[in-house]
Backbone as a ProteinNet text record, in pm:
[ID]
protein_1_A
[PRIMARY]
XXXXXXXXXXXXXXXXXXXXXXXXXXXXXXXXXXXXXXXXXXXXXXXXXXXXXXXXXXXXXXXXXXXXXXXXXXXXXXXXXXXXXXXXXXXXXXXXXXXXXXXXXXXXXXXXXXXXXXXXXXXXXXXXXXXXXXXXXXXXXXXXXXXXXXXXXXXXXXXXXXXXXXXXXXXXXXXXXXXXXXXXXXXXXXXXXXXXXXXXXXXXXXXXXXXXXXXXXXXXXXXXXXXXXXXXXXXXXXXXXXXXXXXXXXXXXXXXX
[TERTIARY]
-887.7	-844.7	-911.4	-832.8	-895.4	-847.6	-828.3	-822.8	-853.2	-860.9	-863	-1020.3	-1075.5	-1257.3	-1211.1	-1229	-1213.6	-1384	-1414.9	-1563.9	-1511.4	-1595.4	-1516.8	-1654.9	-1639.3	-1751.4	-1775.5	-1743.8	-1732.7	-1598.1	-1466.8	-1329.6	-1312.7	-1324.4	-1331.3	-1346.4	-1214.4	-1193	-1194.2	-1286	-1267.9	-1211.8	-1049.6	-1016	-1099.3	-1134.3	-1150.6	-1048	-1016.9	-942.5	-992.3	-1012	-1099.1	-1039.4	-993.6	-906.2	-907.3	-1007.7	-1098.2	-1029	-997	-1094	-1049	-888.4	-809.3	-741.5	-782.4	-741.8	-597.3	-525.9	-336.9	-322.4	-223.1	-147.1	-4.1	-62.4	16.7	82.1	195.6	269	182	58.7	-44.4	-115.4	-177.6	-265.8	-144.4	10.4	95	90.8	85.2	108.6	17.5	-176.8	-247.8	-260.6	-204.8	-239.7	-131.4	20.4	76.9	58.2	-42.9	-100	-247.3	-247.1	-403.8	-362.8	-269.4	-223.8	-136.9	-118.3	-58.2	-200.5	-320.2	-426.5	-479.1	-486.4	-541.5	-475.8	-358.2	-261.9	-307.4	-355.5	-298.9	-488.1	-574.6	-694.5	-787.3	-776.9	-830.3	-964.5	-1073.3	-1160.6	-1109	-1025.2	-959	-878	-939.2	-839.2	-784.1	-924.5	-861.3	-890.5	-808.4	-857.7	-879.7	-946.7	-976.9	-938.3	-899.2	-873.6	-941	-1002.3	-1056.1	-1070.6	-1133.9	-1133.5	-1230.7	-1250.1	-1399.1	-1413.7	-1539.8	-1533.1	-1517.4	-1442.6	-1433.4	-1256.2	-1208.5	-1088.5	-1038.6	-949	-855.1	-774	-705.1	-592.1	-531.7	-509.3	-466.7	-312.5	-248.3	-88.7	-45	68.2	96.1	33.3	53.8	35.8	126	141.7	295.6	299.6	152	202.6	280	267.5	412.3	556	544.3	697.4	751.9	672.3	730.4	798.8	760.5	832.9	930.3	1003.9	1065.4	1208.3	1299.6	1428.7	1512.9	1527.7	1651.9	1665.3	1753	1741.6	1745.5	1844.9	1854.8	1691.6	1634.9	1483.4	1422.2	1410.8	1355.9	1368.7	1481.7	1486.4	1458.3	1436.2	1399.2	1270.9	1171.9	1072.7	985.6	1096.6	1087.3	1097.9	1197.6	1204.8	1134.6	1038.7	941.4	816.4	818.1	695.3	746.7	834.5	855.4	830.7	886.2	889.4	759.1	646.3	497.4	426.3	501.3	380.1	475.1	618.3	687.9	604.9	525.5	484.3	325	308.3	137.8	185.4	235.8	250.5	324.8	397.5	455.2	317.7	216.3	124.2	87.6	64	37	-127.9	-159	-331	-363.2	-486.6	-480.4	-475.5	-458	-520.7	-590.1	-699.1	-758.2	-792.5	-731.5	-734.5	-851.4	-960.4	-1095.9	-1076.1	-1023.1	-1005.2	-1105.7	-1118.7	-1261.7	-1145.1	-1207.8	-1201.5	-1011.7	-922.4	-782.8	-679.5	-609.7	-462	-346.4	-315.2	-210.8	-100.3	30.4	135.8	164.3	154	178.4	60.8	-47	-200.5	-176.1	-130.8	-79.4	17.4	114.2	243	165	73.6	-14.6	-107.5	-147.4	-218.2	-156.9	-44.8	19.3	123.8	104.4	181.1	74.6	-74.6	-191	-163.9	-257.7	-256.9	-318.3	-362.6	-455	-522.6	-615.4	-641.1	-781.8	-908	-1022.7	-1033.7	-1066.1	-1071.3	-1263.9	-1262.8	-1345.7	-1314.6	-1396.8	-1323.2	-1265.3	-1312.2	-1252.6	-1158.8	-1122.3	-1035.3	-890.3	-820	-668	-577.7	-476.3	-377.5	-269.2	-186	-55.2	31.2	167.7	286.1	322.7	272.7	266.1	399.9	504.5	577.8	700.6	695.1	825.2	739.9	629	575.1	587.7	657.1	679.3	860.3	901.1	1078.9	1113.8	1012.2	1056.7	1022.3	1086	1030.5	959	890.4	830.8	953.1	902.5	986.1	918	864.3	754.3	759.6	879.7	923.9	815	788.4	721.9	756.1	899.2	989.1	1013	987.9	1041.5	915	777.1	656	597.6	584.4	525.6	574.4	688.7	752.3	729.3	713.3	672.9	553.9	437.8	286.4	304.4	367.3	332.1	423.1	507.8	664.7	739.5	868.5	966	915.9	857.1	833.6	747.2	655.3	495.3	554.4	572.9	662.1	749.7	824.2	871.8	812.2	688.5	607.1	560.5	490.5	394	473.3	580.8	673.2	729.8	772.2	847.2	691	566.4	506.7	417	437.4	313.7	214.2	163.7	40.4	-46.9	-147.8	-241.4	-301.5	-310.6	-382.1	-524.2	-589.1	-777.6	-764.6	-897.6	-849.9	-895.7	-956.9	-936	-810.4	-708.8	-600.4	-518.6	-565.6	-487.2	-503.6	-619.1	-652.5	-579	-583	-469.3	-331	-334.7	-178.3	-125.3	-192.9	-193.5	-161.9	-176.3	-178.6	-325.5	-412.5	-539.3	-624.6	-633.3	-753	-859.8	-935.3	-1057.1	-1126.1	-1192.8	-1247.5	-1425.3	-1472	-1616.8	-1649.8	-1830.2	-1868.1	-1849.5	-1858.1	-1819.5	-1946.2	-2101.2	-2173.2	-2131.3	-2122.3	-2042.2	-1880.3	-1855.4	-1669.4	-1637.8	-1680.5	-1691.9	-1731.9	-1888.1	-1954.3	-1888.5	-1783	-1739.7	-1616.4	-1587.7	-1416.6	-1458.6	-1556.2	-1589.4	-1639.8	-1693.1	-1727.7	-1578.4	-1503.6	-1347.8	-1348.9	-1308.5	-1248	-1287.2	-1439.4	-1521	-1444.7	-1426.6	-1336.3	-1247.2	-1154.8	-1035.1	-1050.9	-1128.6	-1099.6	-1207.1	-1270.3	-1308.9	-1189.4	-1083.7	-967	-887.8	-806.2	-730.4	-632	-641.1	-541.3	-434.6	-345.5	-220.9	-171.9	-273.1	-228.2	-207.5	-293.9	-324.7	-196.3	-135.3	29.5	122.9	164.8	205.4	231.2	95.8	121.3	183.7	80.3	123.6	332.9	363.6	503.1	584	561.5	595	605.3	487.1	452.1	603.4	636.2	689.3	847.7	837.5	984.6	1057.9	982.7	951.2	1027	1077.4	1097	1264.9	1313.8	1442.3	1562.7	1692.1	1744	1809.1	1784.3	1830.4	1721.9	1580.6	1455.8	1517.6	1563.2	1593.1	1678	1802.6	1909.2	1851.6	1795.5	1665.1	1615.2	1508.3	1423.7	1538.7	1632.6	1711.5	1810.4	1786.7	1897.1	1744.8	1625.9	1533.3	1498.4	1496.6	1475.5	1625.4	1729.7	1893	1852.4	1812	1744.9	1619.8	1551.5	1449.8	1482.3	1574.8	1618	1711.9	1815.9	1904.8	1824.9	1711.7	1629.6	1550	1511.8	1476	1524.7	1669.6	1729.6	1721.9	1736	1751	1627.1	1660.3	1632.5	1483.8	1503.1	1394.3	1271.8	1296.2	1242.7	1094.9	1218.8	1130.9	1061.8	1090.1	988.5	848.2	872.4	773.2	639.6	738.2	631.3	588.5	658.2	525.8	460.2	486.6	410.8	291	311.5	202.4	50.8	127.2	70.3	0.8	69.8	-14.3	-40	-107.4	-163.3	-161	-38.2	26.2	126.6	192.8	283.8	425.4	506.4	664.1	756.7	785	923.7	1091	1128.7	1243.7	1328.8	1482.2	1622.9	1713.9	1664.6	1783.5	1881.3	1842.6	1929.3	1855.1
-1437	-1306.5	-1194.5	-1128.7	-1008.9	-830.9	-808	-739.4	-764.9	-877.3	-831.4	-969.2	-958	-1018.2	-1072.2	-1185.3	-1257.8	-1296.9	-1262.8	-1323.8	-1418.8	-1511.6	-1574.6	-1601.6	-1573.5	-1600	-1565.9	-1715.9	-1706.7	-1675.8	-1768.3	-1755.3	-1649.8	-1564.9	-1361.6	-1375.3	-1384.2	-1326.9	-1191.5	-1147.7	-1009.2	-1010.8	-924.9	-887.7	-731.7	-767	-617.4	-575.9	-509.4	-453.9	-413.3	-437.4	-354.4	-364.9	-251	-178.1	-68.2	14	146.7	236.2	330.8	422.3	469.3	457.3	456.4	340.8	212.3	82.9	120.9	136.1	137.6	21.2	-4.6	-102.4	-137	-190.2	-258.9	-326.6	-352.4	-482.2	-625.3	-609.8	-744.4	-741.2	-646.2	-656.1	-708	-643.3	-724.8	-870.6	-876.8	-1037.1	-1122.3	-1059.8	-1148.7	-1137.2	-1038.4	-1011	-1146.9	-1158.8	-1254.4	-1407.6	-1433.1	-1555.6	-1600	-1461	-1500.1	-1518.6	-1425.8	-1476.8	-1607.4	-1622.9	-1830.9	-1927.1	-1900.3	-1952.9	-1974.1	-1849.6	-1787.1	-1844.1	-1850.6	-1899	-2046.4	-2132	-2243.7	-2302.3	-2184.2	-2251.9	-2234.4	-2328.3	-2362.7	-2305.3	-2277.7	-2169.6	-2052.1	-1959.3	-1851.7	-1854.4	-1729	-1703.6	-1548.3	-1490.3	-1354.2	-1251.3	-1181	-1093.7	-948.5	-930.2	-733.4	-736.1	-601.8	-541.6	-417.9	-427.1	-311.1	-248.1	-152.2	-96.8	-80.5	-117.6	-105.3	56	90.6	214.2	317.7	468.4	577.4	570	453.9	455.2	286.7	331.7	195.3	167.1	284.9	283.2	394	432.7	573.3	541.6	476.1	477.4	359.5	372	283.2	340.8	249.8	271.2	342.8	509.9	567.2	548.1	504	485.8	381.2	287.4	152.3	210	311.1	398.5	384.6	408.3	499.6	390.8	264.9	183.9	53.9	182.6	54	154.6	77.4	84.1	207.6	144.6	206.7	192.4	238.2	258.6	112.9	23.2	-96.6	-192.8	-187.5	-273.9	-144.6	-25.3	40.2	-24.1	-37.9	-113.1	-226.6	-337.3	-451.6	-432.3	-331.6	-300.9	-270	-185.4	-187.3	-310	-329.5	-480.8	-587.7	-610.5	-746	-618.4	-497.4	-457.8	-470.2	-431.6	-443.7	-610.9	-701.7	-836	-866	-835.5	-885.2	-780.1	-680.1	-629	-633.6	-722.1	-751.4	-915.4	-963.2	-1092.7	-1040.5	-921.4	-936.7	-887.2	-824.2	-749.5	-874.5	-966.8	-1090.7	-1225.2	-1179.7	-1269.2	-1379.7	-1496.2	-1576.2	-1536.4	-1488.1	-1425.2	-1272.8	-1240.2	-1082.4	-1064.1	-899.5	-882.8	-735.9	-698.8	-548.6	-444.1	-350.4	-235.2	-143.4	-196.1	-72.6	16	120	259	338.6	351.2	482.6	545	686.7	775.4	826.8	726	756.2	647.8	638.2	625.1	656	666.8	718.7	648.3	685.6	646.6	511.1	340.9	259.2	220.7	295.3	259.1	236.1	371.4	341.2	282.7	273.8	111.8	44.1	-51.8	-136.1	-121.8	-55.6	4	-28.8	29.1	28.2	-100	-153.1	-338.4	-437.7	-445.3	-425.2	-462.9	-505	-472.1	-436.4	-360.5	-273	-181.8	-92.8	32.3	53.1	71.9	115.3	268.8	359	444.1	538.2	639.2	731.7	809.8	924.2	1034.8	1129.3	1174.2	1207.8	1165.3	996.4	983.9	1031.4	1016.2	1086.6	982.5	1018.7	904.3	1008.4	959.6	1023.5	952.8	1019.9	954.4	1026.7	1088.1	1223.7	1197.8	1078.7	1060.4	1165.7	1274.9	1386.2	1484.2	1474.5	1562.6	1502.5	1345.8	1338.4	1332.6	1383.5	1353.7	1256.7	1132.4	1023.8	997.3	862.2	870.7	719.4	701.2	569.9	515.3	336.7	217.7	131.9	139.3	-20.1	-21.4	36.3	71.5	161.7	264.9	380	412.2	482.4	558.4	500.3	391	321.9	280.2	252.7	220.3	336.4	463.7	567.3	670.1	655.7	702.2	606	496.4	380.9	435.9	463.8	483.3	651.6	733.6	862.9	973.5	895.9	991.3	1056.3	1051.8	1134.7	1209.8	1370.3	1526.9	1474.8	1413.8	1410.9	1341.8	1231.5	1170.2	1268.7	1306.7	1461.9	1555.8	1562.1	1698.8	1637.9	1510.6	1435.7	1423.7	1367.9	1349.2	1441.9	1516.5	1622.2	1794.9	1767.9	1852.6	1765.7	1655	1526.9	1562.3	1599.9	1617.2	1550.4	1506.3	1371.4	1437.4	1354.6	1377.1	1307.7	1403.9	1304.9	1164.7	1079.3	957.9	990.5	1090.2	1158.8	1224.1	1256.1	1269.6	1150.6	1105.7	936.7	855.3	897.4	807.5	894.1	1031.7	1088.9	1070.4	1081.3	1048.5	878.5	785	652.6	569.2	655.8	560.6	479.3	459.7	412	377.3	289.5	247.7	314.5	358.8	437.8	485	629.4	604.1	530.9	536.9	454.4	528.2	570.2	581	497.4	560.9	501.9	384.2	386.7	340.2	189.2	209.3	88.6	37.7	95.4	46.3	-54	-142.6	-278.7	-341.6	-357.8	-453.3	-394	-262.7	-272.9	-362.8	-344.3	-417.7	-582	-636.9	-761.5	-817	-717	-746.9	-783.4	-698.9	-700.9	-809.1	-821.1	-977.4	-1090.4	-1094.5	-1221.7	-1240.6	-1101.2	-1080.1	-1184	-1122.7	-1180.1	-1361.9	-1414.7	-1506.3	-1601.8	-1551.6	-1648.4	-1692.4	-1652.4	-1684.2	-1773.3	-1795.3	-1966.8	-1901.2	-1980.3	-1965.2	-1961.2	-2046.4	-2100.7	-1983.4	-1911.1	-1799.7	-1674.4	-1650.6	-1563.7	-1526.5	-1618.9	-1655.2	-1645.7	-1666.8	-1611.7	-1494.4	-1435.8	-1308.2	-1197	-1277.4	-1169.4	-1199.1	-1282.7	-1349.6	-1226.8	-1247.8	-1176.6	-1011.1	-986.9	-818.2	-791.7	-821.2	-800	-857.3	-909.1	-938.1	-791.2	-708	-570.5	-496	-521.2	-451	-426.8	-283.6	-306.8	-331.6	-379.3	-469.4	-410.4	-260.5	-155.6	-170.5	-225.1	-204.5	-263	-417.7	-452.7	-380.7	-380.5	-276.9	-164.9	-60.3	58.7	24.1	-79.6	-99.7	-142	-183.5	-221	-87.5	-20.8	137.1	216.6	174.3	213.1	209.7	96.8	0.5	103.1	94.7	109.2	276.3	343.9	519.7	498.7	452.1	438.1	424.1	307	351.8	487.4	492	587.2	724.4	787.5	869.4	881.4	729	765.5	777.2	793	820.6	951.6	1015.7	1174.6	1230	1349.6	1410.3	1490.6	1514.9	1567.3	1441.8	1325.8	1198	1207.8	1221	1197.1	1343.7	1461	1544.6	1540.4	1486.2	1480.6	1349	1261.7	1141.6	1193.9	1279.2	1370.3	1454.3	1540.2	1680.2	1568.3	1469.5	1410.8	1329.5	1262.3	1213.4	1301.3	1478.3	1573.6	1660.3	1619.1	1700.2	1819.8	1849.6	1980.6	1998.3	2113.9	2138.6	2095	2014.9	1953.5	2104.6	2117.4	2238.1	2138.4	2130.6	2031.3	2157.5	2094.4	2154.6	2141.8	2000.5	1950.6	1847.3	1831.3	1718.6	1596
1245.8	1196.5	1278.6	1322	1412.4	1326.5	1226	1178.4	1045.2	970.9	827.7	832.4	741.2	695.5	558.7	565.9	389.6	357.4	208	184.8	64	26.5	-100.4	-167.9	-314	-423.1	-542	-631.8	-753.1	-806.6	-749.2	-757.6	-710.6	-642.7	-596.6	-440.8	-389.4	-227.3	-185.5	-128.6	-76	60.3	72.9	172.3	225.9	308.5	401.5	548.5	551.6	624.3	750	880.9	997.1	1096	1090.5	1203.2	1214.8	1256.7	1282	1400.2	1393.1	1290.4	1125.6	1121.7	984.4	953.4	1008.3	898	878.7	997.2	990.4	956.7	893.5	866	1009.1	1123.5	1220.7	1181	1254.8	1251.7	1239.3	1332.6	1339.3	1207.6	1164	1043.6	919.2	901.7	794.9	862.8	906.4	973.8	949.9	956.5	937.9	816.8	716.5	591	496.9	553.7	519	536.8	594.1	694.9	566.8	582.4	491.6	315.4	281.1	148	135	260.1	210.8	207.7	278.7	285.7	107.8	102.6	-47.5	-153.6	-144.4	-277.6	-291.4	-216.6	-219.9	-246.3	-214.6	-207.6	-381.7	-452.5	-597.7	-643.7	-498.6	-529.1	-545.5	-553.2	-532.3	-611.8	-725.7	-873.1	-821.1	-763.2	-796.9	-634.9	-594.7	-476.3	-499.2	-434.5	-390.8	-235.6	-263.9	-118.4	-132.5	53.7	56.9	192.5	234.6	398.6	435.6	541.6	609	653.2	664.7	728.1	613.3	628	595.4	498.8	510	468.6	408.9	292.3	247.2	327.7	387.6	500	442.7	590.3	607.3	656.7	642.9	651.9	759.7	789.5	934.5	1078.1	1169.3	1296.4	1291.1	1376.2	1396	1569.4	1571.9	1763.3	1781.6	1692.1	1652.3	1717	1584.7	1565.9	1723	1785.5	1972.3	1995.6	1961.2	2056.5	1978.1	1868.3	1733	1852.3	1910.7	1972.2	1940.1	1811.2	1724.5	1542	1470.5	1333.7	1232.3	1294.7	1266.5	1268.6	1376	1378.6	1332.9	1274.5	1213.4	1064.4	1014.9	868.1	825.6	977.1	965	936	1016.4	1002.5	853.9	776.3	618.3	551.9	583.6	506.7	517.6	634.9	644.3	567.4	594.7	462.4	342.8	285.4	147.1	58.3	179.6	145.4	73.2	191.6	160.9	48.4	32.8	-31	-174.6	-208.8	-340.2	-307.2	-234.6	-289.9	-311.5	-315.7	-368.5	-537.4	-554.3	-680.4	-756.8	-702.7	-777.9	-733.2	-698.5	-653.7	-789	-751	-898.6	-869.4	-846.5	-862.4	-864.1	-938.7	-972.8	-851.1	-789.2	-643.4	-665.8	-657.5	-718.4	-582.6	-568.1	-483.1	-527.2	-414.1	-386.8	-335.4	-378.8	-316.8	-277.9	-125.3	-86.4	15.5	74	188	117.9	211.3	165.9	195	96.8	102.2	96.1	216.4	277.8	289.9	294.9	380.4	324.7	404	425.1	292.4	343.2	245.8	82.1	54.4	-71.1	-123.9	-4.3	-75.1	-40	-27.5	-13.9	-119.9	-175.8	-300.8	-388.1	-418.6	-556.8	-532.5	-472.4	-479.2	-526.7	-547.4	-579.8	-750.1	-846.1	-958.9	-1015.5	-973.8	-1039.9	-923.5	-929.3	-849.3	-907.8	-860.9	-867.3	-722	-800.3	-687.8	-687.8	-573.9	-563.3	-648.8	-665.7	-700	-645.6	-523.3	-389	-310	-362.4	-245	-231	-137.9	-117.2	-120.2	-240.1	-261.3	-216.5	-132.5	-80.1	-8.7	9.9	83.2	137.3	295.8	344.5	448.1	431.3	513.1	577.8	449	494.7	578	583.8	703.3	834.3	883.8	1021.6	1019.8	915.4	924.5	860	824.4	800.4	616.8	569.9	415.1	412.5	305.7	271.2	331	333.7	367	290.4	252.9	168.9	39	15.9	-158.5	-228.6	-145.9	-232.1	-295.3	-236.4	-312.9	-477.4	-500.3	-620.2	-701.7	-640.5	-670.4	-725.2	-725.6	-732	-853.1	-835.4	-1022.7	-1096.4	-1093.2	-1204.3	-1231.5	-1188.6	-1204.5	-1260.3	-1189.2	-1235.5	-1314.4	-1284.8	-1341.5	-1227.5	-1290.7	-1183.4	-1120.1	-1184	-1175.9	-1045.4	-1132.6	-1035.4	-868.9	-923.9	-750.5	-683.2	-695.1	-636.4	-578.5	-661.1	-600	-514.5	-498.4	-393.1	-289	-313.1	-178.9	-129.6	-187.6	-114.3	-51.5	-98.5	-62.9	76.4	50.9	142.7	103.9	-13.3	-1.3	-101	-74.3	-185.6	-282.7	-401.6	-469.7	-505.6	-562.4	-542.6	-641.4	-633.6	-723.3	-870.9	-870.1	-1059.9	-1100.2	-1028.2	-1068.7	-1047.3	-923.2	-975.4	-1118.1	-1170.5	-1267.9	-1390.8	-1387.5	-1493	-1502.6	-1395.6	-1353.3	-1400.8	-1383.4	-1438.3	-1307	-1180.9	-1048.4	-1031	-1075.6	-1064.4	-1207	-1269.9	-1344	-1375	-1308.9	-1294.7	-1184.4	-1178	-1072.4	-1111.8	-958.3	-992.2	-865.6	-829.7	-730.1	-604.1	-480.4	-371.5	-317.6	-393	-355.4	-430.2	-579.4	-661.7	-669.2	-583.3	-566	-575.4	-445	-430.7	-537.4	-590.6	-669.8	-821.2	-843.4	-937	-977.5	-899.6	-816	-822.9	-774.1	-793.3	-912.4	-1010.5	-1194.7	-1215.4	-1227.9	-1283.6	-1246.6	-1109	-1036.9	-1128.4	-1159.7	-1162.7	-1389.5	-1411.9	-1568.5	-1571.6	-1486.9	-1477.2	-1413	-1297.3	-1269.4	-1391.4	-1501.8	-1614.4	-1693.3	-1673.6	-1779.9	-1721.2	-1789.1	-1716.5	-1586.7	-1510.6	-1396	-1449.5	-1517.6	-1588.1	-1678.5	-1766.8	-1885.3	-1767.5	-1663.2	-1554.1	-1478.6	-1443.6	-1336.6	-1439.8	-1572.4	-1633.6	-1735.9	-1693.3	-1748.7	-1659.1	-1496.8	-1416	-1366.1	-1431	-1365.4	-1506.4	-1649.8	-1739.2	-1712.7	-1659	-1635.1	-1527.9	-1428.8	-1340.3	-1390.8	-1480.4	-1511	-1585.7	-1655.4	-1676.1	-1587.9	-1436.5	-1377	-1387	-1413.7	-1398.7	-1336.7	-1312.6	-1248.2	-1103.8	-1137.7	-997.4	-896.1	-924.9	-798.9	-715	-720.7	-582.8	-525.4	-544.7	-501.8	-415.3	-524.9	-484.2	-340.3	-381	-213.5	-103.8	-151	-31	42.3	-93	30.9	68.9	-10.1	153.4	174.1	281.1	399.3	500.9	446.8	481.7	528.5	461.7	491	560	569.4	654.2	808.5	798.3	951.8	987.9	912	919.4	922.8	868	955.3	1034.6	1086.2	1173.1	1297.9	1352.5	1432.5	1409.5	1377.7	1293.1	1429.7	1478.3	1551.6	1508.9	1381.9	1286.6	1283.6	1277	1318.7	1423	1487.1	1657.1	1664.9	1612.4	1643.6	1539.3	1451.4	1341.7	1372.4	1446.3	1550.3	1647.1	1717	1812.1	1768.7	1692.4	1600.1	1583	1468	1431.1	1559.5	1655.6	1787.6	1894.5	1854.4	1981.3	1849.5	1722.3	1619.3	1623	1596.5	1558	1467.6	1377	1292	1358.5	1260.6	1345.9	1324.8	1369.9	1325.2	1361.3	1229.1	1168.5	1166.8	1267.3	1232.8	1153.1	1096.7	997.1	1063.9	1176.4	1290.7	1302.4
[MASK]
+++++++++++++++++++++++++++++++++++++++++++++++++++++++++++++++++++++++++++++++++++++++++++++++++++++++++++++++++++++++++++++++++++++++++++++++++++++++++++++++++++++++++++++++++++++++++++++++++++++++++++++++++++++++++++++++++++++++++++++++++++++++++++++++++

């Protein structure tokens, strides 16, 4: 593994994430992240996981230097769709998986977050989906993940302003559990874990299989028109200036093309 660190102890795998300096979520890191949850599923020490980020961040969104070199709109949606896949098999995971939130989550970070079951945060940290500030919108079923946790109104304002909110309003909002200091994040995140993996594996996979049956029968549909809009803007002219605005860190100015 060259981006992601597994520790294991006391049924409790800790993923860490290290890919510095903001822990993007690459094409390689989903890849070793899907590699490592077939490892995990199958290994009998291992009831319950945390995820977390090395460094100053959970993850701060996707690679967008990726973006430069995705062709066209079509492998742009393929691109959604192998994320949405993996991060609808952590949230359908037959094991808890608990999100240590420090620094921020961003973008890709927080559909990776909130596919998660549960959320431990800072109080400072930045939960957002700042994707309409490069032209483009979630692909990893934000769009559909994020009104479940906070409500219509609230998902609206976040998305359509890009702008985050701290993890004490995550925790009002009902996107996060609690917050906890950044010095106890981890070793709080690993009490829970060690909660949850005292209870039977068997009652565990079926509760979490029950919770998710909860979901109503339009999500799939939903994530699948966007994946289908995900590419379809990013051909969009507004697109490509919002991937450079963002790459030579400056304001995009969008025509509507």
């Amino acid at each position: 593994m060259q981006y992601l660190r597994v520790e294991k102890e006391q049924y409790v795998a800790t993923i860490t994430i290290q890919h510095p300096p903001a822990n993007a979520l690459s094409s390689k890191v989903l890849k070793e992240l899907s590699s490592l949850l077939d490892d995990l599923e199958h290994n009998r020490e291992v009831r319950v996981i945390v995820m977390h980020g090395e460094g100053k961040f959970f993850s701060a969104g996707a690679d967008i230097k990726e973006f430069t070199t995705v062709e066209n709109g079509i492998e742009f949606s393929k691109l959604a769709k192998r994320g949405q896949q993996l991060f609808e098999r952590i949230e359908t995971y037959s094991k808890p998986v608990i999100a240590a939130i420090h620094g921020a989550a961003l973008g890709g970070g927080l559909e990776l977050a909130m596919a998660c079951h549960l959320r431990l945060v800072t109080e400072d940290a930045k939960l957002g989906l700042p994707e309409l500030q490069l032209g483009l919108i979630p692909g990893f079923a934000g769009t559909q993940r994020l009104p479940k946790y906070v409500g219509t109104e609230r998902a609206i304002e976040m998305l359509l302003t890009s702008e985050p909110i701290t993890g004490k309003q995550a925790v009002e909002y009902g996107l996060a559990s609690r917050t906890v200091s950044e010095v106890k994040l981890l070793a709080e995140a690993k009490k829970l874990a060690e909660k949850f993996a005292s209870k039977s594996p068997i009652s565990v996979r079926a509760t979490i299989d029950l919770l998710n049956a909860a979901k109503p029968p339009s999500y799939h549909d939903a994530v699948t028109k966007e994946s289908d809009y995900f590419g379809e803007v990013f051909e969009s002219a507004d697109a490509k200036e919002g991937i450079q605005a963002f790459l030579e860190k400056r304001k995009p100015y969008f025509k509507g093309e």
